[in-house]
C-alpha positions, 0 to 999 in steps of 0.5 A: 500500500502506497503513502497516498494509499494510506492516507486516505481510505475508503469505505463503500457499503449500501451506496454510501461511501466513507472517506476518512482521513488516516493521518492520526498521528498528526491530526491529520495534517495536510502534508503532500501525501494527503492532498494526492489521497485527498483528491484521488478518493474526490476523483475516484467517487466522482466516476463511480455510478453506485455511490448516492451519498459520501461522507469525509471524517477523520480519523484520531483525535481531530479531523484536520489540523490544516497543513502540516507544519513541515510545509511552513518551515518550506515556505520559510525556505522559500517554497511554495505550500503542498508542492513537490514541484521544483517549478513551484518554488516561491521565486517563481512568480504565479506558481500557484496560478497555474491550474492544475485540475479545472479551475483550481490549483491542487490544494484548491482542488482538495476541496472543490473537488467535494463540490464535484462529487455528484451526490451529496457530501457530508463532512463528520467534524470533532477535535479541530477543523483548523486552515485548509481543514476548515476550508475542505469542510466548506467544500461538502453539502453539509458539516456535522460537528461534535460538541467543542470542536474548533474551527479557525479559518487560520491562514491570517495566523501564518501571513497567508490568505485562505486559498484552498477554495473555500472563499466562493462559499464562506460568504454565502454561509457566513455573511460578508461581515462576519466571514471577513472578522474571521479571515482577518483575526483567524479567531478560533471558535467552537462548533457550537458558535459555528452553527449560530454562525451558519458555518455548520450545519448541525451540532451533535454528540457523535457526527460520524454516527450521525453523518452516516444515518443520512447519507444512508437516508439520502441513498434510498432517494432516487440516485437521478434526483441526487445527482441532479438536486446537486447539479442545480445547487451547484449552480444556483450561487452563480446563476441568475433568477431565470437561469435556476428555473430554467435548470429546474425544469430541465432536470425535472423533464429528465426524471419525470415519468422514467424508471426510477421516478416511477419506482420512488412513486410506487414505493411510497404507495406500497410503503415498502423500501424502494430499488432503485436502477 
């Protein structure tokens, strides 16, 4: 088993996949091993058809202590963060512009690539969602968290801005006011302020348990309507009024009246558990 290999395992049963994060020993810092598991588990759900729900959690004491402290004393020696790659040395001007999976650069993509996988994500948060574990968090459809866990958009703290893809969504969940406090001071709150706060979902004492429960009640929908809710909330934040009801209704012209619509329909009838195609 490779380092990658390690750092990442997945875990499929009834149409939902689990991911988790397996560094726990380091709280799962993000050195370059984890940022290639990352995006590979990211690549390897987003082609597999059976998956209907995911769930991202890490393993030990925390679920991401953001990157790891090697790659700061990198930077202080002039390299770029999570790179192997000579050519993205910090005296090379826009190393990090260079996009290296669609839009994104690599550490970017580890969490826009959640945004990618077509079904829902849901991130289990306990111990510390600190930097770049914050901002992957901000990528899935929704953050359960334990009790007591800290969050910090982080960067400010070592002279960064966070640029692992997590801005396009922050002011949506947070508010542009409050997104902007907690970028500037990279103050550490709890999970139960972040729920006040909209940057989590739901609070509960055990969120890998609970993540679970619904990403199993989310695989007994209709494996289309998932991928399809998906595609529509995707785009809904960069789409204008008329665009959302257009896509509404194209996606809903493409499950009325087919198989696994009608299986949905009838399963509620007969009040038995549906099987879906």
């Amino acid at each position: 088993m490779s380092d990658t290999e390690q750092r990442v395992i997945i875990d499929i049963q009834d149409h939902v996949a689990h991911v988790k994060l397996n560094r726990p020993d380091k709280m799962n810092a993000l050195d370059d091993a984890m940022f290639e598991g990352i995006i590979a588990a990211g690549e390897q759900l987003k082609e597999d058809k059976t998956i209907r729900a995911v769930v991202l959690s890490g393993e030990g004491r925390a679920f991401c202590a953001g990157l790891d402290m090697g790659n700061f004393a990198g930077m202080a020696n002039g390299n770029s963060s999570a790179s192997k790659d000579p050519a993205e040395k910090s005296d090379i001007p826009g190393r990090l512009e260079k996009r290296t999976h669609g839009l994104a650069n690599r550490p970017q993509f580890s969490s826009w690539v959640w945004r990618e996988v077509p079904v829902p994500v849901i991130v289990a948060m306990h111990g510390v969602a600190y930097g770049g574990g914050c901002q992957i968090s901000v990528g899935a459809d929704m953050r359960y968290a334990a009790p007591g866990t800290k969050i910090s958009i982080m960067e400010m703290k070592w002279g960064l801005v966070p640029d692992m893809g997590a801005t396009p969504f922050l002011q949506k969940l947070l508010g542009d006011d409050v997104a902007r406090e907690l970028t500037y001071t990279n103050r550490v709150i709890l999970a139960e302020e972040a729920k006040e706060l909209g940057l989590v979902t739901r609070v509960v004492d055990d969120p890998i348990a609970e993540a679970l429960k619904v990403a199993a009640e989310i695989a007994q929908k209709n494996p289309e309507a998932i991928r399809a809710s998906k595609r529509i909330l995707n785009n809904a934040p960069f789409q204008s009024a008329a665009d959302i009801l257009l896509a509404e209704s194209r996606e809903q012209d493409k499950l009325i009246g087919f198989p696994n619509q009608v299986e949905a329909i009838m399963a509620n009838l007969e009040k038995r558990a549906p099987v879906f195609k």
